[in-house]
N, C-alpha and C positions, 0 to 999 in steps of 0.2 A: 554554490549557484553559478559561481563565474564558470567556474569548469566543467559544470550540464549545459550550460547555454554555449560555449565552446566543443562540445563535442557534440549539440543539436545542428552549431551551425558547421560544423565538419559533416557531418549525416547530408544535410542537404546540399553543401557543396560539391559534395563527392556523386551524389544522386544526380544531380544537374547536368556533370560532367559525363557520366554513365550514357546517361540517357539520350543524349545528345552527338558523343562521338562513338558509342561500342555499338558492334551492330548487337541484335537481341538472336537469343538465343530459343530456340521453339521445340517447346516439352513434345508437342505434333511430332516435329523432324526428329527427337530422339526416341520419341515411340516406333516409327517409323525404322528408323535403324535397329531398332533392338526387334521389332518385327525381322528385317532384312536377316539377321543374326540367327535369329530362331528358327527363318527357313533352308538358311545353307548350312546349320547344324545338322537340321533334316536329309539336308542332299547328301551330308558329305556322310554322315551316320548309312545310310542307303547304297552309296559306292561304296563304304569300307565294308557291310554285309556281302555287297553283289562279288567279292573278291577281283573284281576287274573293273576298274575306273577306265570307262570308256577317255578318251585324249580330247574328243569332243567337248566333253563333261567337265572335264579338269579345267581346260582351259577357259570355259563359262564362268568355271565358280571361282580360278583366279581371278578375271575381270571383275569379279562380284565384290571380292575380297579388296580390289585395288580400288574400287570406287566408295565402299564402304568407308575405308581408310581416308581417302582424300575429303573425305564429308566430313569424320572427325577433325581430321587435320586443321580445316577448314573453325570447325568448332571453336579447337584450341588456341587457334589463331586468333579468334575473337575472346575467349578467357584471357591469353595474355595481354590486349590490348586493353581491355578494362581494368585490368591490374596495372600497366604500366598507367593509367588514366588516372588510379586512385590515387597512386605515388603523386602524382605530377598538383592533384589538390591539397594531397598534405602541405605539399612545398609552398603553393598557393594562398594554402591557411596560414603558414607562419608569417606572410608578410601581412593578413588581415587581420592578424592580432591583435594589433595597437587598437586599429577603428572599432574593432569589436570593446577592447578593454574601457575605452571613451564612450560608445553609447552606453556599457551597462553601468558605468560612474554615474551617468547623466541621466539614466533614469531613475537610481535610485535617489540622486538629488532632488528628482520633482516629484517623487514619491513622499520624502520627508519633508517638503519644504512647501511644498505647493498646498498647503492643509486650505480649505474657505474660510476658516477664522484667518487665516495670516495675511488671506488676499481682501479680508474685510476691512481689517486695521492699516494696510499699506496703502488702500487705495483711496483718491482723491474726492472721487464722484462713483454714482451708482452706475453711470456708464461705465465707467473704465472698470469696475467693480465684474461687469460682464463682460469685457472684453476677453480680462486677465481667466475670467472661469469659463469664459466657451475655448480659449487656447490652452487653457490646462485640458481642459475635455476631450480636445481632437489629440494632441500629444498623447496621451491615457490609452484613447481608443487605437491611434497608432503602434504604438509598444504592443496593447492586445491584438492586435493584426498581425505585430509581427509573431507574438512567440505563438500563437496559435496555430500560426502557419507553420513554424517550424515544430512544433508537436505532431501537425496532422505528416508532415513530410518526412519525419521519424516514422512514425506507424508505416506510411505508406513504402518507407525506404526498407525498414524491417521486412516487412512483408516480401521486398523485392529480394534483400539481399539471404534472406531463409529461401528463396524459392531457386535464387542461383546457386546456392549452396545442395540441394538436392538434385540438379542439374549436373553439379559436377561432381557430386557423388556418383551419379548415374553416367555420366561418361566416363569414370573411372572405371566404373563394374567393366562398361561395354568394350572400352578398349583392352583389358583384361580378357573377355571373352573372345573377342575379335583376335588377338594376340593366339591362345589358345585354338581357335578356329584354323588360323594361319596355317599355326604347325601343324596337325592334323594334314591340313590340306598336302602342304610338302611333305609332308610322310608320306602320304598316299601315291603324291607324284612319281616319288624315289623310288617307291618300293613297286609301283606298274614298270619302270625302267628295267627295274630288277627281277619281277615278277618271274619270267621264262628261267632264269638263270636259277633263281630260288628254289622253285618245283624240281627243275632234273636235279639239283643237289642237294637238297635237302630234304621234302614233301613227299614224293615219288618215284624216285630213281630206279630203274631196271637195274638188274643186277647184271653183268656184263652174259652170265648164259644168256638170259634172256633176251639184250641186243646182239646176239647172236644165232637165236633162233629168230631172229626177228629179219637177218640179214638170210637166213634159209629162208625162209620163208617167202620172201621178196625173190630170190634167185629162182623160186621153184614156177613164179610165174612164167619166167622166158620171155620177159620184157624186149623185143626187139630195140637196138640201139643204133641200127645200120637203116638208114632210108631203103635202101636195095635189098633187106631181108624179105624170105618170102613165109617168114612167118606174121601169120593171121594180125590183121587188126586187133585190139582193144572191142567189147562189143558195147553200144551207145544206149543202155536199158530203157533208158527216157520212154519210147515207145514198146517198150514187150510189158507183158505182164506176167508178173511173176503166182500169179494165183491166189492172191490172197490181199487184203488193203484193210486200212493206210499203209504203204512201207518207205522206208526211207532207204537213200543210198550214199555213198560217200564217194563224189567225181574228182581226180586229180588232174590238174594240165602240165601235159609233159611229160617226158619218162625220163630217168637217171641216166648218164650223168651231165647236169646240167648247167657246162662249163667249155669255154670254145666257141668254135663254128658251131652252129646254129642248122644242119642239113636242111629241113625244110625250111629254114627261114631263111637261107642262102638260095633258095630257089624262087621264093616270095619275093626278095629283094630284086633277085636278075629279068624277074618277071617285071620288073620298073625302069629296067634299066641299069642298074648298077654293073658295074664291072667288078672284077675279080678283089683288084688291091682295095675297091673302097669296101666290098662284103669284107673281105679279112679285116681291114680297118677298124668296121663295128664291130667285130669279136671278141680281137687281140688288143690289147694293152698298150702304144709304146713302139710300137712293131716295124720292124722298117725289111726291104728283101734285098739279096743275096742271090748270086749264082755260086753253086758249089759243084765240085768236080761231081762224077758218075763212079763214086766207089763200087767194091762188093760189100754186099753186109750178108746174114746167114738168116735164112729161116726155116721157122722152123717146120722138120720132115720134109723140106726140099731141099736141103743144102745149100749151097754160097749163088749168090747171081749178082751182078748188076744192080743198080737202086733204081735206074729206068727201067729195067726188064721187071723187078719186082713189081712196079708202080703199075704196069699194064692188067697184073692179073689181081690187081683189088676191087674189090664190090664191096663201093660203101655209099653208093648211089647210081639211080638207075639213069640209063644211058639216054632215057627223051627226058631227059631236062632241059635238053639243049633245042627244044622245038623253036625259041626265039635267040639264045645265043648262047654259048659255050660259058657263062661267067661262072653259073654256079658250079659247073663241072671242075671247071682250072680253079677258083677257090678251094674245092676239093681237094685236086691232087696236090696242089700246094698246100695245104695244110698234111697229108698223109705223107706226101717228101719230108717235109719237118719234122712230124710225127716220126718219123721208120729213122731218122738221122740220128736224132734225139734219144730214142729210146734205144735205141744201138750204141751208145755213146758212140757216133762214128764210125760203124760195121765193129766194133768192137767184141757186141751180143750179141746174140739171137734172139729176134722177135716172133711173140708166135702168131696164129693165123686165123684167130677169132676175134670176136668183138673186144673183147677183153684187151686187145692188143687193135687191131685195123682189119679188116675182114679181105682174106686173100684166097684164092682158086688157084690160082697155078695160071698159067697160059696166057694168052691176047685176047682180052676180054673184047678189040677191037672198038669198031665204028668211032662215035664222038668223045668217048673216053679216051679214046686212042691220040684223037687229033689234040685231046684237051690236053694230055700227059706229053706229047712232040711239043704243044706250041708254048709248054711251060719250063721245057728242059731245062733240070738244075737248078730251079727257083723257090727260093725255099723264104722263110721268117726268120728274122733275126730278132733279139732284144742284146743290145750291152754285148755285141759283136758275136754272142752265141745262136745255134740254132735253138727255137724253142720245140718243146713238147707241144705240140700242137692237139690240145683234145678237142673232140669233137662228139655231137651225138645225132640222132634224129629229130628230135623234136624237143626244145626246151619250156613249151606250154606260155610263149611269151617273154621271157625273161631268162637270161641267161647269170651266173654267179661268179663272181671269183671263188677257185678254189680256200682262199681264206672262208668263205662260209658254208662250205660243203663237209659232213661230217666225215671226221676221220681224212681229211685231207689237210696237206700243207700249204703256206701263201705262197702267192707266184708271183712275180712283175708282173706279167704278161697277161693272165685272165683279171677278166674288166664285168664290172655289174652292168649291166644293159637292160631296159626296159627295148623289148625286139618287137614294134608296133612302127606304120606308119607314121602314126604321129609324134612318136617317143616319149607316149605318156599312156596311162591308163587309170580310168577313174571311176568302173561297175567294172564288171562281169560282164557283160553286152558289149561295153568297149571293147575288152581285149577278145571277143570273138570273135569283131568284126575287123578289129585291126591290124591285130598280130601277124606278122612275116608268114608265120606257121600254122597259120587255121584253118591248112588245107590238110594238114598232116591227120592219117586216120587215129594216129595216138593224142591228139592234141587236148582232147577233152574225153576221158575214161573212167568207168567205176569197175575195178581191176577183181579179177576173179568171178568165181558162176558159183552155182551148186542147180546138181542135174533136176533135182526135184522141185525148184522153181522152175521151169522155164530155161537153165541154165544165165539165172540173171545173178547179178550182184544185190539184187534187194533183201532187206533186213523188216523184220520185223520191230514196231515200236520197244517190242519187251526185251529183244533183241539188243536194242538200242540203250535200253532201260537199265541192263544187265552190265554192259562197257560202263557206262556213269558209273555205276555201284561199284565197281572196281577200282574205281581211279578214287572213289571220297574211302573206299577199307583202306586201299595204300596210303593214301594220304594220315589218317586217321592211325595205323598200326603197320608198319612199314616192315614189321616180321611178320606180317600174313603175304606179303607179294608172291610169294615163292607157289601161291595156291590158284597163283589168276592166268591160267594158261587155258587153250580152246578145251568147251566143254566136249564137242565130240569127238576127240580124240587121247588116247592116256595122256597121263602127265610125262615129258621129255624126257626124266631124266626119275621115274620110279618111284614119284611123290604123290601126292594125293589134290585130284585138282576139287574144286569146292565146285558145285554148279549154280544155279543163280536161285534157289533159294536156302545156301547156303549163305552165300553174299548177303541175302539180305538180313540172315539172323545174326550174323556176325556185325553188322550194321547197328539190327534194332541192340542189341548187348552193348553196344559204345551209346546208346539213344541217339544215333544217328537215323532220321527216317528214309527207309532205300525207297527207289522210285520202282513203280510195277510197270509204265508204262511211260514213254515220251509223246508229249504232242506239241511241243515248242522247242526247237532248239535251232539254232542258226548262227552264222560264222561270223566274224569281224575281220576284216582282211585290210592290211595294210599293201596299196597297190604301189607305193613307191619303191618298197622291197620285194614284192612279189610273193608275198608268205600271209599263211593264214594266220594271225596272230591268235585269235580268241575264238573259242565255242559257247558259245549260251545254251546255257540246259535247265528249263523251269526254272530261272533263280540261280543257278551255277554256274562259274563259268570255270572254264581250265584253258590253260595256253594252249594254241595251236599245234607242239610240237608234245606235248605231255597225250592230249586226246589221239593224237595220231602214234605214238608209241604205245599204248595200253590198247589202240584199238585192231592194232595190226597184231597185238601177242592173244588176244580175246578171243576176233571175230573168227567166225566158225568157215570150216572149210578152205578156202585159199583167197579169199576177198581180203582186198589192204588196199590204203592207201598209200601210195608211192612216191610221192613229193611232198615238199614246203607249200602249196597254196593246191587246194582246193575246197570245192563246193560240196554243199547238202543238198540234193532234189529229191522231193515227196511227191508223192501219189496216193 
């Protein structure tokens, strides 16, 4: 008995203590989380199907994740305070032992002793006779007060301590779940980082013929890279009509190679004022200049000259640029004196006399070119006391690269990432049209290639479009079928057998992969800080930006591709 009424009056001691200093814990607020749980299960089950976790998205359901956490944490923090609380009444209890061991002596004493015969015979008078039994009575009834009370606050403390006990069973689960949720999530993160990397080497991969018909194929446009070429603009399909609708088309900004001076964004800038050393400035890396002597160097089919005699007869920009000052001109010639130095290793070589090299005529090209190449004599870019290779192109569609991210090229001190805008930012597609250096450039925004029987447009039919998708989930899918996804109207390269697009698709349905017959959703994700299409969304699919532009440039029919890192989809 001593030791039920001792561990009744621990029950209520510990209850007392509970209730009064832990904060309480609300079955609500852990529904509530374990809701939160079961909807970013959802999310993140959603991304890992969509195969591309938007960064948007991620970084949501982190936040999701970090506050879910700090709510348990929060939880836990109040479990160990009640536990450090209960401690603290044990300790409590051992020093109320004694008083506890003296009341239950002392009632049992007036239990055995206090009988009405005993208090009949002891007593004097019929008063005192009542006195002695209305004070046994209240004593009685106090003892009954008290264990009664301590019975009811057992039950009532049972009851508490079974329901915190399911409580932290159920935190238990959730932070388990929550744990698991976690990793998922980091998975997800790592492997979007990784994503572009993944597909070309593992998922997809061209086989180096194919990055090789892919580089024909690009060459066979005649891509102008010289501002002063007088070959034909890029045409802007947006407004023609190709004969036939909905069609879709695939725009690039920029044409290759897109590293260096900036030509028309060197004319955009002089157009504001800039001068010569601060245009190179924005190009070059590091760059500081130099006067170098007037060597010979050779070139090529005209034999040995001068490198100021050379410089007069290049056309690599046209001679009214100079309608408000000469800047963009002498940025010019100073980068193609560096250029001709460089790539001569000091007249050492022969440089030849197309694009490929710096675009040359022969003779005195004259007027402001002339004055720009006199009033620059000798002045060349240095890096690290050498002269640099100084490349350049026409139009970089906005952004210019270091050759470290240009494929099949090596790093350089010298070439520098550049977002080429007014503002030195870009944040749509409308931004960089209206603010880029080079938005005057006819190539700056292009969907590259015709076919005569449209219209001579680049427009693609949805099935068309339908047909590139299904190529890219067989490769993915059976990476010994690639060698069959080459353009259907034309033989196979190399004497194989090309599949055409309902070929693709039986080859599809036989993995129970379902092909698509038609596209009517598909749209880009483009990261503007790097200036590259990162992601394609296609009903539900997505593929990197650089996987959908290699299987679409080896596909699409007749001589339509895309030519760079970022661009657009526009429908009609």
């Amino acid at each position: 008995m001593k030791r039920l009424l001792f561990l009744f009056f621990s029950f209520v001691f510990v209850f007392c203590l509970t209730a009064v200093f832990a904060p309480k814990i609300s079955s609500d607020e852990l529904d509530d989380i374990n809701t939160q749980i079961n909807d970013l299960t959802t999310s993140l089950n959603m991304s890992i199907k969509a195969t591309r976790p938007l960064e948007s998205e991620l970084n949501s359901l982190q936040k999701r994740i970090t506050d879910i956490k700090t709510r348990v944490k929060t939880i836990e923090e109040d479990v160990a305070q009640k536990r450090k609380n209960i401690d603290k009444g044990y300790k409590d209890l051992a020093r109320q032992e004694a008083i506890l061991n003296r009341t239950i002596r002392d009632y049992y004493i007036r239990s055995y002793y206090d009988s009405p015969l005993l208090v009949l015979l002891s007593a004097q008078s019929a008063s005192e006779i009542t006195q002695i039994l209305a004070y046994q009575k209240a004593a009685a009834d106090q003892d009954k007060a008290i264990i009664t009370n301590i019975a009811l606050s057992i039950v009532d403390l049972e009851e508490k301590k079974g329901q915190l006990e399911i409580e932290q069973t159920r935190l238990a689960a959730l932070k388990t779940t929550l744990d698991e949720q976690s990793a998922k999530l980091d998975k997800i993160v790592s492997g979007a980082k990784a994503y572009q990397a993944v597909l070309s080497s593992q998922i997809a991969q061209l086989s180096a013929k194919q990055q090789q018909l892919i580089a024909q194929r690009l060459g066979s446009l005649n891509i102008p890279r010289s501002a002063a070429t007088a070959a034909p603009a890029c045409i802007d399909d947006r407004d023609k009509d190709s004969g036939f609708s909905p069609r879709l088309a695939f725009f690039t900004y920029g044409v290759p190679n897109r590293t260096g001076l900036n030509q028309y964004g060197a004319w955009g800038r002089a157009k504001v004022g800039q001068g010569e050393d601060d245009i190179l400035r924005a190009y070059y890396e590091g760059i500081g200049f130099e006067t170098r002597d007037n060597i010979t160097i050779k070139v090529q089919g005209y034999g040995e000259m001068s490198l100021e005699t050379y410089l007069l007869g290049i056309y690599e920009m046209p001679d009214s640029w100079s309608e408000n000052n000469l800047s963009a001109l002498k940025a010019q010639v100073i980068a193609a004196r560096s250029y001709a130095l460089a790539y001569t290793n000091n007249g050492a070589d022969e440089i030849c006399t197309t694009q490929s090299c710096q675009v040359y005529k022969g003779g005195d090209k004259g007027g402001n070119w002339k004055s720009a190449v006199e009033q620059t004599s000798g002045k060349v870019m240095t890096k690290d006391g050498q002269v640099i290779k100084a490349w350049y192109s026409s139009t970089h569609g906005g952004y210019a690269f270091p050759t470290s991210e240009l494929p099949g090229w090596s790093a350089t001190s010298w070439t520098k990432k550049v977002i080429d805008t007014t503002t030195g930012s870009v944040g749509s597609f409308g931004e960089l049209q209206s603010n880029a250096y080079d938005r005057e450039s006819p190539w700056f925004y292009c969907d590259w290639g015709s076919r005569s029987q449209y219209n001579k447009t680049a427009w693609l039919r949805p099935e068309e479009v339908a047909d590139i998708v299904n190529v890219i989930l067989l490769a993915r899918a059976d990476s010994s079928t690639k060698d069959h996804f080459y353009q259907t109207d034309k033989p196979h390269p190399y004497g194989g057998e090309v599949w055409n697009e309902e070929r693709v698709k039986s080859e599809l349905r036989s993995r129970n992969i379902t092909p698509y017959d038609t596209i009517s959703d598909i749209s880009v994700n483009v990261d503007f800080s790097s200036g590259k299409t990162t992601f394609v969304s296609v009903s539900g699919q997505s593929f990197s930006g650089s996987e959908f532009k290699d299987w679409f440039n080896l596909r699409a029919p007749a001589n339509i591709q895309i030519v760079g890192p970022l661009y657009n989809v526009e429908r009609k």
